[in-house]
C-alpha positions as CSV (number, residue, x, y, z in Angstrom):
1,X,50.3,-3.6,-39.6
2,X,49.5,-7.4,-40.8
3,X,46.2,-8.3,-39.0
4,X,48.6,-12.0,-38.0
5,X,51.3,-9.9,-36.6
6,X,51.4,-9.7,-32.4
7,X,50.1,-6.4,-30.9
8,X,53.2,-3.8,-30.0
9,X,52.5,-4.0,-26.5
10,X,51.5,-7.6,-25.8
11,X,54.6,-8.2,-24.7
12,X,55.1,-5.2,-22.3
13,X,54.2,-5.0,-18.9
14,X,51.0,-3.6,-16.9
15,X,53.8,-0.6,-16.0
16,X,55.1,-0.1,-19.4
17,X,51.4,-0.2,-20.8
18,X,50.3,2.4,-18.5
19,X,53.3,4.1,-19.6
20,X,52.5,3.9,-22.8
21,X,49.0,5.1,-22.8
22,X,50.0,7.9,-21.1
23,X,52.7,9.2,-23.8
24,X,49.6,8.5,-26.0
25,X,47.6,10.7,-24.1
26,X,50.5,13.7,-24.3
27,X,51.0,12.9,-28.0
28,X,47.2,13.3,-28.8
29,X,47.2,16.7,-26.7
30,X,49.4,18.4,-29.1
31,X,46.3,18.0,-31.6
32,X,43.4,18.1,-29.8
33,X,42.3,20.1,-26.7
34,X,42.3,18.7,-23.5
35,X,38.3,18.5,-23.2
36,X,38.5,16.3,-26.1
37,X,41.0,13.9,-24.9
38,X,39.2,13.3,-21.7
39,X,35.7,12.8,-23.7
40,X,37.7,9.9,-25.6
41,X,39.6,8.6,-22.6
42,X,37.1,8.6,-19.8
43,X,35.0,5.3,-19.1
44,X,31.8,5.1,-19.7
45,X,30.8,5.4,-15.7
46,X,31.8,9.0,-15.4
47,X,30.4,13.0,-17.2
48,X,33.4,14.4,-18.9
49,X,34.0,17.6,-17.8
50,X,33.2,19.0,-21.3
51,X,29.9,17.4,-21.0
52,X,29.5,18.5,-17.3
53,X,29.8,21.7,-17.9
54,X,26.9,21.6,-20.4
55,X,24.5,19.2,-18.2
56,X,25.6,19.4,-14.9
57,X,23.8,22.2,-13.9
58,X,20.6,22.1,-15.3
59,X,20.1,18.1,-14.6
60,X,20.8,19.4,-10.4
61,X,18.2,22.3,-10.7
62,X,15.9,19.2,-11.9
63,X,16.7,16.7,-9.4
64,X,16.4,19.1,-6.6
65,X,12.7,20.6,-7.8
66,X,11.7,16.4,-8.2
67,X,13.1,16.0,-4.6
68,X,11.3,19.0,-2.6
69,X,8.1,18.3,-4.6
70,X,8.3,14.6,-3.6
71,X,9.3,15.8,0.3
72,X,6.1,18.6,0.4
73,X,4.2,15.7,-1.3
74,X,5.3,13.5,1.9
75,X,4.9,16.1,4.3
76,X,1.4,16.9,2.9
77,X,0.1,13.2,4.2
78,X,-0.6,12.2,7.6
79,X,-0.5,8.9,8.8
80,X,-3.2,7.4,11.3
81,X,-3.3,4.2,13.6
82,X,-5.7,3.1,15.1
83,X,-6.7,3.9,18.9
84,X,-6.8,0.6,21.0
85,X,-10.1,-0.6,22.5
86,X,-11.6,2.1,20.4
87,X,-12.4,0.4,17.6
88,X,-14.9,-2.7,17.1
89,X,-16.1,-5.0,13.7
90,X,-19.1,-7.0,14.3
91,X,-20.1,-10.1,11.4
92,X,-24.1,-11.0,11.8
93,X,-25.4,-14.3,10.1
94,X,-28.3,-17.1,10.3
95,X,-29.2,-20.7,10.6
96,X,-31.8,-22.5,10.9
97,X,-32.2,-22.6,14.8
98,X,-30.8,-18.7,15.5
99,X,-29.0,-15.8,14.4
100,X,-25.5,-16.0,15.5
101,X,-22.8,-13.1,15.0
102,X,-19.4,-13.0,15.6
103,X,-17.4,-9.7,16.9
104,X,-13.9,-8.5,18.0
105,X,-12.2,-4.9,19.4
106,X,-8.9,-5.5,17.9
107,X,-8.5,-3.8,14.2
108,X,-5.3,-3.7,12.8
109,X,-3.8,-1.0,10.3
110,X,-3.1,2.2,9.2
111,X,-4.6,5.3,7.1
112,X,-2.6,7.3,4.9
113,X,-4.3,10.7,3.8
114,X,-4.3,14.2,2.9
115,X,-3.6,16.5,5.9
116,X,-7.6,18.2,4.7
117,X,-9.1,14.9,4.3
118,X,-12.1,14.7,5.3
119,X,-12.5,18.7,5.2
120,X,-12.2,18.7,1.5
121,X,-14.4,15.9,0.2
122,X,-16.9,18.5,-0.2
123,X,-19.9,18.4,-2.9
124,X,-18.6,21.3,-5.6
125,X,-16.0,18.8,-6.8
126,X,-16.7,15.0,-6.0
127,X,-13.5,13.6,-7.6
128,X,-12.0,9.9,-7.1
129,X,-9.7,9.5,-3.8
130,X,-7.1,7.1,-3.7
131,X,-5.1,6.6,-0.1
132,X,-3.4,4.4,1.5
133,X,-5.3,2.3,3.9
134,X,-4.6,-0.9,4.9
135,X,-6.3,-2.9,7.4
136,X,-5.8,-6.3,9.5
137,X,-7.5,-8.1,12.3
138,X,-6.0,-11.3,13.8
139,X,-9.3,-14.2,13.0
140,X,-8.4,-15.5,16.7
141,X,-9.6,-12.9,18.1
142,X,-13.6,-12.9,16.6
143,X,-15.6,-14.4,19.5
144,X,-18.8,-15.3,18.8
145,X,-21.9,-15.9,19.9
146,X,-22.0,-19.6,20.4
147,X,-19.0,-19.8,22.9
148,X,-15.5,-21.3,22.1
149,X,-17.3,-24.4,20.1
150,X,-18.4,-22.4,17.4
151,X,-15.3,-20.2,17.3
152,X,-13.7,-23.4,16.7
153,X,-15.7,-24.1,13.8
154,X,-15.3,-21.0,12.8
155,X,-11.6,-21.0,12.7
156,X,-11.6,-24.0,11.2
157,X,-13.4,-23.0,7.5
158,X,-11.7,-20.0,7.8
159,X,-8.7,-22.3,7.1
160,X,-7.2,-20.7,10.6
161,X,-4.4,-22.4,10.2
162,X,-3.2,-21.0,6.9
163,X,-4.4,-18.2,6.9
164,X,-4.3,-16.1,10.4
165,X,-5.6,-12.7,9.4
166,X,-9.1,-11.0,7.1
167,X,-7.2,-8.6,5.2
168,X,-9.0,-5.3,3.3
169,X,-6.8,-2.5,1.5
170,X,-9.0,0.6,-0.2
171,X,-8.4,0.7,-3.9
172,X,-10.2,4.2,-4.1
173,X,-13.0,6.2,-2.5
174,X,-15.3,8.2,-4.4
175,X,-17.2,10.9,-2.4
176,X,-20.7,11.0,-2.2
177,X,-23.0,14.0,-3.9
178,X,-24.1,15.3,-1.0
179,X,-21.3,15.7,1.6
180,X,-21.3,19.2,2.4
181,X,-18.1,21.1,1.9
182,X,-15.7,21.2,4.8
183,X,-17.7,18.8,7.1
184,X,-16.6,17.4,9.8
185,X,-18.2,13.8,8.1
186,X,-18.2,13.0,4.9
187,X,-19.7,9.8,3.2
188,X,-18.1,7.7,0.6
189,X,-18.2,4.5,-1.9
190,X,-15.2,2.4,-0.6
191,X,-13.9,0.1,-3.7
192,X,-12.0,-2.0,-1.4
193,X,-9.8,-5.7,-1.8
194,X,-10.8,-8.1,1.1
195,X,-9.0,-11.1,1.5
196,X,-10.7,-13.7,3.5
197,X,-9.2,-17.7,4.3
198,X,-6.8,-16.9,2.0
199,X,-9.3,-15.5,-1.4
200,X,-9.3,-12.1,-2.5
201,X,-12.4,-10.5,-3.9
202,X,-13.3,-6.4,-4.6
203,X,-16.8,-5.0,-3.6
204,X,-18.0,-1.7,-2.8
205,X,-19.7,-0.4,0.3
206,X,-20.6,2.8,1.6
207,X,-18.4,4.5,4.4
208,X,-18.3,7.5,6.6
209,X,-14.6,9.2,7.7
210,X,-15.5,12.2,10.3
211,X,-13.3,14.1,12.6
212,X,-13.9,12.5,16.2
213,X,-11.5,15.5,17.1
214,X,-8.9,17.5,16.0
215,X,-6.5,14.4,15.4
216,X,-8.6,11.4,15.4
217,X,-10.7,10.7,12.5
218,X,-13.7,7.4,12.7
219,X,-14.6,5.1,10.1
220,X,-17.8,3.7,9.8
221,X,-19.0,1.3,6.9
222,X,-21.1,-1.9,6.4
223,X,-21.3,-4.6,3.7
224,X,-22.9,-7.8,2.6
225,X,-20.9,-11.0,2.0
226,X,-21.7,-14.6,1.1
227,X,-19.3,-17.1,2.3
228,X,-19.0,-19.1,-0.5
229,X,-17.4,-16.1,-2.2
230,X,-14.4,-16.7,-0.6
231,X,-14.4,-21.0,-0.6
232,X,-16.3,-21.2,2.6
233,X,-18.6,-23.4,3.1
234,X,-21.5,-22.5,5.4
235,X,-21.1,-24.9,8.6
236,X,-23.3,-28.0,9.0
237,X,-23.0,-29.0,12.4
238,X,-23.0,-32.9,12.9
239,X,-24.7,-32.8,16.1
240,X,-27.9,-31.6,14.3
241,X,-28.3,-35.1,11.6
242,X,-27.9,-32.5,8.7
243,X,-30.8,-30.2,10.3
244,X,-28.9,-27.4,11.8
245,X,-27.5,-25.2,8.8
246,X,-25.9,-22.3,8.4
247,X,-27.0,-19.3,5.8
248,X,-24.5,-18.6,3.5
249,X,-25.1,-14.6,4.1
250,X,-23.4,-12.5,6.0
251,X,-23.6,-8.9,6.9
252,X,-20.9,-6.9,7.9
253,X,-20.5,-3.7,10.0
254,X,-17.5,-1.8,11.5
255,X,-16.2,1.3,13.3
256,X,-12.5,1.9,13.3
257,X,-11.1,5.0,15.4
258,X,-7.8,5.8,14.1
259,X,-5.4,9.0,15.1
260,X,-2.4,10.5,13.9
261,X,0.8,9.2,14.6
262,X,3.1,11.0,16.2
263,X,6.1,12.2,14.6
């Protein structure tokens, strides 16, 4: 054919193309099998049933082993939230007139571990533990020990208004040498990322998970913070002509009581 010349069928209709393809189709069948037509034929969104007869099989034995060992993986982790009025954070500081500290019952979150855990963080084996845990607590409700003046100030370089929540999520725990295998407690290094007025930093601090019965487990940890770590600047009241300061330590201590959720 010249390459300028029109196409046969440019001037057919959709009907007479279709009809056309298909005498195409029963012309081609008289030299190849019908397998092959179909491979040539079919678009590219659909297994030819040559192919499918080849692949089929073996690609649905794989997805359904991926599928139950993703479903026992699931049904191997148990979810806790945490108990309300159980729980309790408490944040201890100084200045140069009195300690001050600042506490609240309400912590936020949820645990996601191994149905054993913390049975099998035993000592033989120490290995690197990586669950889901997420945690919250609403800054409104930290009442401290000056009264609703200093949880005003309080709120306010926490930057309150941006930012209405301290946020922590465990990176991994890594159990401690000496927890003794299947213990109701067991103690670990918490690598943790705590976001504070809006900052994010890591640190590590030692925990302890134990059963406080059959489905609730406790978590008990403590750390040391400095303010300035996350852009806060230690309070300097007015009122004290630059004499009343605030330390820019703080020390941190918790006790969360979670239990599983039901299903």
């Amino acid at each position: 054919m010249d390459a300028k010349s029109p196409s046969r069928n440019s001037g057919l209709s959709w009907r007479e193309k279709a009809s056309s393809s298909m005498t195409s189709r029963r012309e081609l069948g008289s030299e190849f099998p019908l397998d092959a037509i179909q491979a040539v034929v079919c678009n590219a969104g659909m297994f030819t049933k040559s192919l499918s007869r080849k692949m089929t099989r073996p690609f649905v034995i794989a997805a359904a082993a991926w599928l139950a060992g993703s479903c026992l993986l699931a049904a191997d982790a148990v979810r806790y939230t945490p108990v309300p009025n159980s729980s309790k954070l408490r944040m201890e500081g100084t200045s140069t007139i009195h300690d001050w500290h600042a506490e609240t019952d309400v912590i936020g979150g949820y645990m996601e571990l191994e149905a054993t855990f913390p049975d099998g963080a035993g000592s033989s084996a120490p290995t690197t533990v990586k669950p889901k845990v997420e945690v919250k607590i609403p800054v409104r409700t930290l009442k401290t020990s000056g009264g609703k003046r200093m949880d005003a100030v309080m709120q306010d370089h926490m930057k309150f208004d941006q930012y209405k929540m301290l946020e922590y999520r465990v990176l991994e725990l890594v159990p401690k040498s000496g927890n003794a295998s299947g213990g109701a407690a067991a103690q670990f290094d918490a690598k943790g990322a705590l976001t504070v007025a809006g900052m994010t930093k890591t640190n590590t601090m030692a925990v302890t998970i134990e059963r406080a019965d059959k489905n609730k487990l406790k978590v008990t940890g403590s750390t040391a913070l400095k303010m300035t770590d996350f852009g806060i600047s230690p309070p300097a009241p007015d009122i004290g002509l630059g004499l009343i300061k605030t330390g820019d330590d703080v020390k941190l201590t918790f006790e969360w009581v979670t239990e599983q959720k039901a299903p």
